[in-house]
C-alpha positions in Angstrom: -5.0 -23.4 21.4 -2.4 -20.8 22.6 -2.8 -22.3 26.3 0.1 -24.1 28.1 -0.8 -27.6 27.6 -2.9 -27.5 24.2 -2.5 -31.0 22.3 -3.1 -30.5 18.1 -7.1 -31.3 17.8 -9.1 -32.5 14.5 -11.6 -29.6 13.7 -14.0 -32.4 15.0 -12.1 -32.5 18.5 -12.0 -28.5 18.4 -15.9 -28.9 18.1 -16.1 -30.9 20.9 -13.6 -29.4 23.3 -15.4 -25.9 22.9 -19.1 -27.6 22.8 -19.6 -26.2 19.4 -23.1 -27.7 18.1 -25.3 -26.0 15.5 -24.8 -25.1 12.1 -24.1 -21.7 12.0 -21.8 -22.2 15.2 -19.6 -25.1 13.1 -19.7 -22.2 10.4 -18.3 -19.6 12.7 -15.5 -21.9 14.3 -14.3 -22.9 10.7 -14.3 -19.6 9.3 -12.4 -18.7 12.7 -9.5 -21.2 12.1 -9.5 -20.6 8.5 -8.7 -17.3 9.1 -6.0 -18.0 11.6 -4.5 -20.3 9.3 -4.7 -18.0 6.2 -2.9 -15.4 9.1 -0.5 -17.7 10.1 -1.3 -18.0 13.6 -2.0 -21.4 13.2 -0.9 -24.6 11.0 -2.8 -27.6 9.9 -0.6 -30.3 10.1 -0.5 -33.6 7.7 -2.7 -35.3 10.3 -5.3 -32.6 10.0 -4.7 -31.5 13.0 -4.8 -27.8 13.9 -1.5 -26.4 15.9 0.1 -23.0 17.0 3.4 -22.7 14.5 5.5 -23.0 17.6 4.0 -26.2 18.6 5.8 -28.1 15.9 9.3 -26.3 15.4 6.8 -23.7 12.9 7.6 -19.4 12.8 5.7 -17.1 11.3 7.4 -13.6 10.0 8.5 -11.5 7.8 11.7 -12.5 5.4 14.9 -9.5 5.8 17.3 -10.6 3.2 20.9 -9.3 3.0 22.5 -7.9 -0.2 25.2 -10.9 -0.2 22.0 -13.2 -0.6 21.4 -14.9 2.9 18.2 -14.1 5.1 16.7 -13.7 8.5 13.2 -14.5 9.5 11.7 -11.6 11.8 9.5 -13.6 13.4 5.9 -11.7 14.9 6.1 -13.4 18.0 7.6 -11.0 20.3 10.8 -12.4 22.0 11.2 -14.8 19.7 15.4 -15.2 18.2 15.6 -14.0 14.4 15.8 -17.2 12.2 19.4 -17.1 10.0 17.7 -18.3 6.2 20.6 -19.8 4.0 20.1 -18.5 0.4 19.7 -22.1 -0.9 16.7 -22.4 1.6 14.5 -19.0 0.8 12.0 -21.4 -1.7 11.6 -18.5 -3.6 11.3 -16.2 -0.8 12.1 -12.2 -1.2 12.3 -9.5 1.0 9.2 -7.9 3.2 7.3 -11.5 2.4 5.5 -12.9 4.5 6.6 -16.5 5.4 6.3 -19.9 7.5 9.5 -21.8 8.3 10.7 -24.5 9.9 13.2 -24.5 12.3 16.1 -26.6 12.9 17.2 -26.3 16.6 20.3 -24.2 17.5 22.8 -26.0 20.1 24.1 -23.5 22.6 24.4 -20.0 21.3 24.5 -20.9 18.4 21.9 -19.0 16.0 18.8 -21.5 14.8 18.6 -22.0 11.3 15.4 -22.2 9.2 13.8 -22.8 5.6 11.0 -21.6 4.4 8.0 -23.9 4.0 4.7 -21.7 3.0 5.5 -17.9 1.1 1.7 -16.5 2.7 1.6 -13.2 1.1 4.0 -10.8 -1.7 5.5 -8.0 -0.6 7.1 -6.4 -3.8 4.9 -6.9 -6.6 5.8 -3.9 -7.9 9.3 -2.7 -7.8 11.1 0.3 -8.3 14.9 0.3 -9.9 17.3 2.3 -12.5 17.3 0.7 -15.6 20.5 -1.1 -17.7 19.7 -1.5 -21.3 21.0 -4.9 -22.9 20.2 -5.9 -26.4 16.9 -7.5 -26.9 15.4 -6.4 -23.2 17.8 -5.3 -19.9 17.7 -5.3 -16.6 16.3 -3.0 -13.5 18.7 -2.8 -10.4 16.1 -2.5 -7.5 16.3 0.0 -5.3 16.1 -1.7 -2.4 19.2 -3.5 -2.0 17.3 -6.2 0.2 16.2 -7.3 -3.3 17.8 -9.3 -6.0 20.6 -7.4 -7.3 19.0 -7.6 -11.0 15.7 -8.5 -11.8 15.6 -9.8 -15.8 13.0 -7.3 -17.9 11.3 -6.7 -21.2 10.6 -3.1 -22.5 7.0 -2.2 -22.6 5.3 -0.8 -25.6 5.8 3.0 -26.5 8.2 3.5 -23.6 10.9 5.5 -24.3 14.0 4.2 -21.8 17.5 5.2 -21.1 20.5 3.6 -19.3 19.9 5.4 -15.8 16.1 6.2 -16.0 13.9 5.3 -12.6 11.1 2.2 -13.3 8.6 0.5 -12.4 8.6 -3.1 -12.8 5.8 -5.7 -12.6 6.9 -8.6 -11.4 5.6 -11.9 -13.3 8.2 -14.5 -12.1 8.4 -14.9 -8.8 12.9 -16.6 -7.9 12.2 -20.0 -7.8 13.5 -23.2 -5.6 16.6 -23.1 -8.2 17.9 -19.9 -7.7 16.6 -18.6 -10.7 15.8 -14.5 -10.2 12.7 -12.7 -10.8 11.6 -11.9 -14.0 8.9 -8.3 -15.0 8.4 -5.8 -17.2 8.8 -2.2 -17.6 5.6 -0.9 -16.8 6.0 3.2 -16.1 9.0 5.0 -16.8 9.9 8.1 -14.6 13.2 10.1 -15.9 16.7 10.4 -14.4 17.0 9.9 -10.9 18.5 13.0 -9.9 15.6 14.7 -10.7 13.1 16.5 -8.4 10.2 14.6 -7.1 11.5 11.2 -9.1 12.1 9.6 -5.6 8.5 9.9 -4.2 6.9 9.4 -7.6 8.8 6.1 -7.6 7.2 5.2 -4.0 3.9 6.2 -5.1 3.7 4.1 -8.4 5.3 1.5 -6.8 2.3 1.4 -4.7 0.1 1.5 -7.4 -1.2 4.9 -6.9 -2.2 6.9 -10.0 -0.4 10.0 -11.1 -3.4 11.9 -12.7 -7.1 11.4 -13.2 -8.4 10.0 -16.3 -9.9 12.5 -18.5 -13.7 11.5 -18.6 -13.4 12.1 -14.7 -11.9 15.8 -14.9 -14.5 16.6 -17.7 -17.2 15.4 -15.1 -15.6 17.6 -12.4 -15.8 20.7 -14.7 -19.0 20.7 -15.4 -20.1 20.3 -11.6 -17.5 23.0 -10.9 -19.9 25.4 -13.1 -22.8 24.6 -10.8 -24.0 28.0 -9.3 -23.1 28.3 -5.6 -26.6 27.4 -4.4 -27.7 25.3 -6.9 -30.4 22.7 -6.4 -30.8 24.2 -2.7 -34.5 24.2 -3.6 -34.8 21.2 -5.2 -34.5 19.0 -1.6 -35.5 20.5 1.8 -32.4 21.1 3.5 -32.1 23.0 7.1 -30.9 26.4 6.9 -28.1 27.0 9.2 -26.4 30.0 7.7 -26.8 31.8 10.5 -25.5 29.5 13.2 -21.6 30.7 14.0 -19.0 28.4 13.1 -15.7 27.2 12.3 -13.7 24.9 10.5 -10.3 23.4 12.1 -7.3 22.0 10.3 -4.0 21.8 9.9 -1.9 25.0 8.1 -1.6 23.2 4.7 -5.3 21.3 4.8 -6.9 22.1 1.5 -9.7 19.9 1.8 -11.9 21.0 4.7 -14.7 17.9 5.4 -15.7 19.5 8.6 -17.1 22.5 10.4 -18.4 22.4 13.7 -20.7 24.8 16.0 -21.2 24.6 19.6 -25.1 26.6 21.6 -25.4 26.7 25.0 -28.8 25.3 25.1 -30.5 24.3 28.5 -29.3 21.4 30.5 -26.0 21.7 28.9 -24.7 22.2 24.7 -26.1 21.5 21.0 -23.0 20.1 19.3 -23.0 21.2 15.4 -20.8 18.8 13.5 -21.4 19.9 9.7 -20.0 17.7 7.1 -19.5 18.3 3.6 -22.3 16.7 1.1 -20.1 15.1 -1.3 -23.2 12.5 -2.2 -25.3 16.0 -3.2 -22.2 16.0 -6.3 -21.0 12.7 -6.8 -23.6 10.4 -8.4 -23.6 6.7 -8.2 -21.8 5.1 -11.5 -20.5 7.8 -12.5 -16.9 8.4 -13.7 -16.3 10.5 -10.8 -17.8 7.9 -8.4 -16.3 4.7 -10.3 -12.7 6.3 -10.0 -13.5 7.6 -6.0 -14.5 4.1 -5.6 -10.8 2.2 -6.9 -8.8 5.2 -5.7 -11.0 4.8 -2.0 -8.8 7.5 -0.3 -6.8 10.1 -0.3 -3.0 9.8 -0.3 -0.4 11.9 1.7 2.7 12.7 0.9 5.9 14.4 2.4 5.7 16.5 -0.8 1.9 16.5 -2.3 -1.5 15.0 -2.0 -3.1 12.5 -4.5 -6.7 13.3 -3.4 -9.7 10.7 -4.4 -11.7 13.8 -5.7 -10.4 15.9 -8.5 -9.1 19.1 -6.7 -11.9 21.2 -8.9 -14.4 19.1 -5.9 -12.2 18.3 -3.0 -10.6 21.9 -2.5 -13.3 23.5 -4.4 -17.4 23.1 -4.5 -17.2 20.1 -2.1 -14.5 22.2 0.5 -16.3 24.3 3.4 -14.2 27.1 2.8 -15.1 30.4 4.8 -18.1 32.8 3.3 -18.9 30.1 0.4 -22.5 29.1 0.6 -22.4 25.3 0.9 -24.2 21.9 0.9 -23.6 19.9 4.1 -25.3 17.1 6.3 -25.5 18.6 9.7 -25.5 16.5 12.9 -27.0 18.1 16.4 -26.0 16.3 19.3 -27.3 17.8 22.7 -25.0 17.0 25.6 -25.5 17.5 29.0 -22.7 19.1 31.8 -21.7 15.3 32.4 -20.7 15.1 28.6 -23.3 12.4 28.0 -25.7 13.0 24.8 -29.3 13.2 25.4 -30.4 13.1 21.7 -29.6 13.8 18.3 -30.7 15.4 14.5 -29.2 14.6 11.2 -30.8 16.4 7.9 -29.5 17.9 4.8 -28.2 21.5 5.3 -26.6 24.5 3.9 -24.2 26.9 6.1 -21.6 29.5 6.0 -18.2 29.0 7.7 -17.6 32.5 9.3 -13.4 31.4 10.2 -11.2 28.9 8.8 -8.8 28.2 11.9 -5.6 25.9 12.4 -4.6 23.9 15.0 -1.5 26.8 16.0 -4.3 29.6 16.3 -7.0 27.8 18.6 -4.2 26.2 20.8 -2.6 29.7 21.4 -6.1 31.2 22.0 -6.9 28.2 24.9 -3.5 28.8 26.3 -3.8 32.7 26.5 -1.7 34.6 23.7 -3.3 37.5 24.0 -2.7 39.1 20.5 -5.2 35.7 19.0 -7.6 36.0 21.5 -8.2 40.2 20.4 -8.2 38.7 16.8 -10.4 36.2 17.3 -12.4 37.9 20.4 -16.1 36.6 18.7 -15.0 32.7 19.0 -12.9 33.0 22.4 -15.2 31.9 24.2 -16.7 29.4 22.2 -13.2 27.6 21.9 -12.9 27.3 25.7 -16.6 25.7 25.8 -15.4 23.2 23.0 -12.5 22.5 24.9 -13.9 21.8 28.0 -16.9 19.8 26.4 -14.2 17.9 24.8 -12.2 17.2 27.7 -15.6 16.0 29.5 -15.8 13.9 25.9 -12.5 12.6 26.4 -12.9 11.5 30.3 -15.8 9.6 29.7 -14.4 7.4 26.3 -11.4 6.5 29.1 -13.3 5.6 31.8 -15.0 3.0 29.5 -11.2 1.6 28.5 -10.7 3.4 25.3 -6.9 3.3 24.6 -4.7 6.3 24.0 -1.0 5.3 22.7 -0.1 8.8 22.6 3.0 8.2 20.4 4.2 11.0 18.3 4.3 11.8 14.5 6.9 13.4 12.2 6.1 16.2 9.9 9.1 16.2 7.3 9.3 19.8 6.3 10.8 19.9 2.4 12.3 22.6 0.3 11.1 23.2 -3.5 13.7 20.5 -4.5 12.1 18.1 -2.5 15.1 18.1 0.1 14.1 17.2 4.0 14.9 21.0 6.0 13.4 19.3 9.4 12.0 16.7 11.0 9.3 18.3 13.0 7.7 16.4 15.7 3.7 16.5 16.2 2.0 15.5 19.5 -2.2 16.9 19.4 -3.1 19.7 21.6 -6.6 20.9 23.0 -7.8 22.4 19.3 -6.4 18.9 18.2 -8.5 16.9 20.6 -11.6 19.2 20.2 -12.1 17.9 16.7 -11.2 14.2 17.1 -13.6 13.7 20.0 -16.2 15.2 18.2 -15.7 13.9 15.3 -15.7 10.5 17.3 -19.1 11.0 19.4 -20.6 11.8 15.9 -19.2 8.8 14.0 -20.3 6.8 17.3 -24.2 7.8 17.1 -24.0 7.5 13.5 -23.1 3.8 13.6 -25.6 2.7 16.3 -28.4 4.8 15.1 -27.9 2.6 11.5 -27.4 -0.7 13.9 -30.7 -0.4 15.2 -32.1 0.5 12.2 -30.8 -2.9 11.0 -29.8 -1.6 7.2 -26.5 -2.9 5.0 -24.1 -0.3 6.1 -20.5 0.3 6.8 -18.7 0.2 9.9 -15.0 0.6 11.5 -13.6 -2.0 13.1 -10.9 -3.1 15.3 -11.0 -6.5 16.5 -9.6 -7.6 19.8 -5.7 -9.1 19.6 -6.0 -12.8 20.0 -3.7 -15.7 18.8 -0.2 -15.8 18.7 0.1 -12.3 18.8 -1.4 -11.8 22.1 0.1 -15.2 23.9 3.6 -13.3 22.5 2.5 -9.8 24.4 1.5 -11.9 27.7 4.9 -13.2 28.3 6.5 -10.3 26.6 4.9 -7.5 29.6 5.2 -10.7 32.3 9.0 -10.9 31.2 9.2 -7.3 31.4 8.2 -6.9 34.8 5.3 -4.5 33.8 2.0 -7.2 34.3 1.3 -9.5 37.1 -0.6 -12.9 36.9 -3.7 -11.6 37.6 -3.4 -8.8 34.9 -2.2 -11.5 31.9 -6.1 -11.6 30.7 -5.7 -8.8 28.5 -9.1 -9.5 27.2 -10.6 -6.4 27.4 -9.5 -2.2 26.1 -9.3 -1.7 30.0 -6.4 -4.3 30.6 -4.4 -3.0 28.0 -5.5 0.6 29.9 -4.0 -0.2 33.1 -0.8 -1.1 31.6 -0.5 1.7 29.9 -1.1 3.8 32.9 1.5 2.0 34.6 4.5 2.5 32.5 3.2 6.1 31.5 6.2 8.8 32.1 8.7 6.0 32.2 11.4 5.7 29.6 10.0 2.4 28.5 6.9 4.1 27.8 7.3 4.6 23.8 8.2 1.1 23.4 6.1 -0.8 25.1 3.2 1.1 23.8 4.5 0.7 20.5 4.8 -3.0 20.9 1.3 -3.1 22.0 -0.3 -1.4 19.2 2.1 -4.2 16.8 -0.1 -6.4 18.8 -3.4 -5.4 17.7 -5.3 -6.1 14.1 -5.1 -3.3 11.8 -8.6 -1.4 12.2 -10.6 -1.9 9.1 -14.3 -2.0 7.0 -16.7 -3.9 8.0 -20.4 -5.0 6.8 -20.9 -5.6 10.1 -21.1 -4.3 13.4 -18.1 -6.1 15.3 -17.3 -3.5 17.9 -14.1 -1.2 18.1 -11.8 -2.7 20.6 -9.4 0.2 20.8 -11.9 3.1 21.2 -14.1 0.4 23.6 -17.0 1.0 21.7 -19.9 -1.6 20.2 -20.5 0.1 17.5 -18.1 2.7 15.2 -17.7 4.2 11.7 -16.5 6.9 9.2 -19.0 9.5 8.5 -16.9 12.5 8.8 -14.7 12.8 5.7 -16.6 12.0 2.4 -13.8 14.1 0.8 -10.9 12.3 1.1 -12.6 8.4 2.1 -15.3 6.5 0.0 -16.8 4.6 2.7 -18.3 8.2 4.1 -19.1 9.1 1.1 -21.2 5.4 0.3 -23.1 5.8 4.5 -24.0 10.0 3.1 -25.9 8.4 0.4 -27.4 5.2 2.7 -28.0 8.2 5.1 -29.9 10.4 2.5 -31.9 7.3 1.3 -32.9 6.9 5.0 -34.2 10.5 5.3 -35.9 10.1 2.2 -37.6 7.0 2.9 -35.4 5.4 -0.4 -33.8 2.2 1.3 -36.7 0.1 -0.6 -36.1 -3.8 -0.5 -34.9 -3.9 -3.4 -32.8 -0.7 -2.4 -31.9 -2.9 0.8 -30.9 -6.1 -1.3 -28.7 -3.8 -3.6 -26.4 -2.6 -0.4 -26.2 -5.5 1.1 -24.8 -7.5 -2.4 -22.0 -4.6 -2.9 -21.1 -3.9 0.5 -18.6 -6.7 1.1 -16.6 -6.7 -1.8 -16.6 -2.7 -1.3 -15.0 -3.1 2.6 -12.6 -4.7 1.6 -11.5 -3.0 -1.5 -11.6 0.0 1.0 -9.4 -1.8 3.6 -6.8 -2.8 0.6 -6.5 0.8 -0.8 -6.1 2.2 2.9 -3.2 -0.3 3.7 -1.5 0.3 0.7 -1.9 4.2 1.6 -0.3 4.3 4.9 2.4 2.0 3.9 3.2 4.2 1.0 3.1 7.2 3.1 5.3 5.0 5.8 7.7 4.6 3.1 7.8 7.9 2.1 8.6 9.2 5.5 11.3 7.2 6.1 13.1 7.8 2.8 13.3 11.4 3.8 14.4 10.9 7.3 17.2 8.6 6.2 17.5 11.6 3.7 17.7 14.4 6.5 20.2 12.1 8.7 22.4 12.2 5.7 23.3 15.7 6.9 23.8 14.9 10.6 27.0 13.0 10.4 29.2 12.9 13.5 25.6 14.4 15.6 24.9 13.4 19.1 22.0 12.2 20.4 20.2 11.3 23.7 17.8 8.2 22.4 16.0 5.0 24.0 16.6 1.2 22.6 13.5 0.5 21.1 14.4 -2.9 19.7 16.8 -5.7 20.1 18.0 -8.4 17.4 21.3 -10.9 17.4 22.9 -8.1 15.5 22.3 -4.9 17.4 19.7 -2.9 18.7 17.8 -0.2 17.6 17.7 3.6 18.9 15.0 5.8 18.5 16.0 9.5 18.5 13.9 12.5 19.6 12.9 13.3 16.4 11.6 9.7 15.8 14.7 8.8 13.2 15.2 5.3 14.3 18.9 3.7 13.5 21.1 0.3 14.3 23.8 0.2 17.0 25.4 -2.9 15.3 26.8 -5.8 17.3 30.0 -5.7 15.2 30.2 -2.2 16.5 30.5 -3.3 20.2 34.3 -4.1 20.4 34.3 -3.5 24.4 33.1 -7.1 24.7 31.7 -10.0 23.5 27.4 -10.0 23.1 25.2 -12.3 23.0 21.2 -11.8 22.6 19.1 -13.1 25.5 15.6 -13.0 24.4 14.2 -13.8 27.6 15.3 -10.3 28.9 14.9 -8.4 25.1 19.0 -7.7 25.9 22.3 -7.9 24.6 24.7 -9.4 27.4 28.3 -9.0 27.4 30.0 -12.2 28.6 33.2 -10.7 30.1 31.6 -7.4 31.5 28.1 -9.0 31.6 27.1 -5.0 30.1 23.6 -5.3 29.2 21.5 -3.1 26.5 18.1 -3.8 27.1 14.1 -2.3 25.3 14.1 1.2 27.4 17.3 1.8 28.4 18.5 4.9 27.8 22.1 5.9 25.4 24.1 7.9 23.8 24.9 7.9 19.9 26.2 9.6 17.1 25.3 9.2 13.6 28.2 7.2 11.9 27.0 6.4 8.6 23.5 6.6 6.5 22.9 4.2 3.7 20.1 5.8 2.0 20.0 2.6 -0.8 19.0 0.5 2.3 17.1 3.4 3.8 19.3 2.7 7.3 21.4 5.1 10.0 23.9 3.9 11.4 25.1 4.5 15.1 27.9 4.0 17.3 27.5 3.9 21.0 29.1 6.5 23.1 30.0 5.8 26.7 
């Protein structure tokens, strides 16, 4: 459908054109296009006829309103000119929603002009404002100045308000086609503004995420938190391992430690100890504890504090393999070769001892020869250079099958006790890093084909491969680029996108275009089924290692223990495979929500630090371009807009077949990659955006 030439087809002509016969097969090719449609990617016209949005004057994106009322569509296809939205022509449209509209065609230069057919999904159903008390009811001023400037609101019950407090409204009007705005209601109130922590708890209950457990769950922790240290060891076999050296690695601040891990030299090559905690051996199916695991599904992160799905009692207590504590784990035993390639595997029930809880810092200054951590740490020296080294042979192999590695760096917001940002710290992994993701990979790896074979309900990780208008946008976006040649447009497999990656590596373009390739790809997410992992080029994947802080481990622990103990009855069987697929995609729901939380989070407080940088200069790279500016991402991954207003040397104009801005006097051109020079002008933290101006 996304080929040059394609002519809108009936589902009946789609049948025939791709020799679709069968019922299962008609099935899978309506579920397909429904799916692209519900996405999107796709329209079905009037005619029934099934079309890419582009065919028929159709985008798809996301709606950025102004604050004077007026819109632009972003569209998702890459290269494609940002749609100007009158405010007459939104159709109830707000910002962040996710839209279809039609465009009218632009003559010239002149901007193209849109309205919006189809809203496809909410963005804000929740919002977060300051308060303004009227008599009878009031109004909430959003935060977000993208939003309505008032959104109409009635008190809730037994909430105590004033002029100026932060809350949370729930939105049950959506603007209509008449202009009228959004109506809610008071639903949490917060305090005044000013005060410390107000700003992320508004993000987080914005999101939806609690503020406390309920107190059935914390009376159900306590009680488990008197539970003797080896208590109900005897009651199940379960391998004793105390004795086997090992270590747990983590970040400084990690309070809840999933995994330890122990490495033998064994003949032929290594036993590979990956010990994860036995949250199932606590947490009982329907209970309070598991009921509120299972809606909270994972744990949250925060610049400023942690909102774990256990109570802390269990995830930084009984359940955490903290060092000397006796503990309850399921132990995996892998034995690997010299080549890196594992010859066979173990799984039971255990108990162990962690002898050293480690950090990142320590074992990456121990591998690169501080002499003063390898004295300290003399007993597990040489231990850490074996797991590096297996994990490096680990590593090699994943690539040479196509598994993709963006490499793109993290920020670390370092806070004060008020909450304040100090510093923007910038993380890229090093070997102690990549010693525990590729183990924790291989482990999650034969976990998921060992249940695969078995043929059992389970849970698996997915990542599907990019297809649709996504992909056809990434084809011409690398071909217009320069970086792909004809014969390298496929892109249908992890090792295409591999070999572009290895071509730009160490360029300057090499941060955006990798970024713009992961936009490209499907979110990774739960799965009853086994549908491959297209970014870690794998056929079968999963998350076994952090029952802690992620349900789905915790729900394969118990179908892993029911295994061992011969449990997974028919009726056992029948039970799984009924819950499973409302479960995955609960799961999948409560981790997008997460990371965009922790997204938003993040960026509040680097708009926040920049606040203090006023008049700083800075070496950055354009990593986007729009009709009104471009985008520069610093060192210290603050991104801010270089607006076309700004540019008073000449007169710009956006050329989307080159991703540039083009001055028509000087023909000056700003293009993705190019490298500048900025300095902070202004920071508008209501609209959570830095401002730049362009140095020569």
């Amino acid at each position: 459908m996304f080929r040059e030439g394609y002519r809108p087809l009936t589902f009946e002509g789609l049948q025939k054109a791709l020799n679709v016969k069968g019922d299962r097969e008609i099935r899978l090719l309506y579920t397909m296009l429904e799916k692209l449609e519900n996405e999107g990617s796709i329209v079905k016209t009037l005619q029934g006829r099934y079309s890419p949005l582009q065919g028929i004057g159709l985008l798809l994106g996301r709606i950025q309103a102004h604050f004077q009322g007026y819109a632009f569509l972003i569209p998702e296809a890459l290269g494609v000119k940002d749609v100007f939205i009158p405010p007459d022509k939104l159709g109830g449209a707000m910002h962040g929603d996710q839209v279809i509209v039609r465009v009218s065609k632009g003559t010239g230069r002149r901007r193209q002009e849109g309205v919006v057919t189809r809203v496809l999904s909410r963005h804000n159903r929740q919002v977060v404002g300051t308060f303004e008390g009227q008599r009878g009811g009031g109004s909430v001023i959003p935060d977000d100045r993208h939003l309505p400037k008032k959104i109409k609101v009635v008190r809730g019950k037994n909430l105590a308000v004033r002029d100026g407090y932060k809350v949370l409204v729930q939105i049950t009007r959506w603007p209509d086609t008449s202009g009228n705005p959004p109506q809610g209601r008071i639903v949490e109130v917060f305090g005044a503004q000013d005060s410390p922590g107000v700003d992320i708890t508004s993000i987080q209950r914005k999101h939806g995420i609690p503020l406390a457990f309920p107190d059935r769950v914390l009376k159900e922790a306590g009680l488990l938190e008197g539970i003797s240290e080896n208590g109900g060891v005897a009651a199940e076999e379960r391998l004793d391992l105390t004795g086997l050296p090992m270590v747990t690695i983590d970040g400084a601040d990690a309070k809840d430690l999933d995994d330890a891990v122990s490495l033998e030299k064994v003949e032929g090559g290594y036993r590979l100890g990956v010990h994860i905690a036995d949250v199932s051996y606590f947490i009982k199916p329907g209970s309070a504890l598991d009921r509120e695991a299972s809606q909270r599904a994972t744990s949250v992160y925060l610049p400023d504090r942690v909102i774990p799905m256990l109570p802390p009692q269990l995830s930084n207590g009984i359940c955490s393999l903290n060092p000397g504590d006796l503990r309850q784990t399921i132990s995996v035993l892998i034995d690997i070769d010299h080549q890196g390639r594992w010859q066979d595997y173990t799984f039971s029930p255990s108990f162990i001892t962690v002898d050293k809880r480690m950090i990142y810092d320590e074992v990456n200054g121990i591998l690169g020869g501080d002499e003063v951590l390898r004295q300290k740490y003399a007993d597990f020296t040489e231990t850490f250079e074996d797991m590096a080294g297996l994990a490096k042979m680990l590593k090699m192999r994943r690539m040479k099958r196509g598994a993709l590695d963006f490499n793109l760096p993290e920020a670390k917001i370092i806070l004060d006790e008020e909450g304040r940002p100090l510093e923007i710290r910038v993380v890229r992994g090093g070997q102690a890093e990549s010693i525990i993701e590729e183990f924790m990979l291989l482990c999650n790896e034969i976990i998921a084909a060992h249940f695969q074979e078995l043929k059992v309900p389970f849970i698996y990780r997915v990542h599907e491969r990019p297809e649709g208008d996504k992909l056809f946008s990434l084809k011409n976006f690398l071909w217009l680029m320069n970086i792909s040649s004809a014969n390298e447009r496929e892109l249908s497999s992890p090792k295409d996108f591999q070999k572009i990656m290895e071509k730009v590596k160490g360029t300057p373009k090499e941060s955006v275009i990798n970024y713009v390739m992961l936009r490209t790809m499907p979110q990774a997410i739960y799965s009853d089924k086994s549908l491959g992992h297209f970014g870690l080029a794998t056929r079968h994947y999963t998350h076994f290692t952090a029952p802690i802080r992620r349900y789905p481990d915790l729900m394969i622990h118990r179908i892993l223990r029911l295994s061992l103990n011969k449990r997974l009855t028919a009726a056992e069987t029948r039970k799984l495979a009924s819950i499973l697929p409302k479960l995955v995609q609960h799961c999948s729901e409560q981790e997008r929500i997460a990371m965009e939380a922790e997204r938003e989070c993040v960026d509040l407080k680097k708009v926040e630090y920049m606040e203090g940088c006023l008049g700083e200069v800075y070496e950055g790279i354009i990593s986007g371009v729009t009709s009104f500016g471009f985008f520069v991402e610093l060192p210290n991954t603050v991104e801010g807009l270089v607006r076309l207003a700004s540019l008073s040397d000449d007169s710009y104009y956006y050329d989307e077949k080159s991703y540039s801005l083009i001055g028509e006097r000087t023909a000056q051109k700003y293009s993705l990659g190019d490298a500048v020079r900025v300095q902070v002008e202004r920071v508008d933290k209501e609209m959570r955006t830095v401002y730049f101006a362009l140095l020569k």
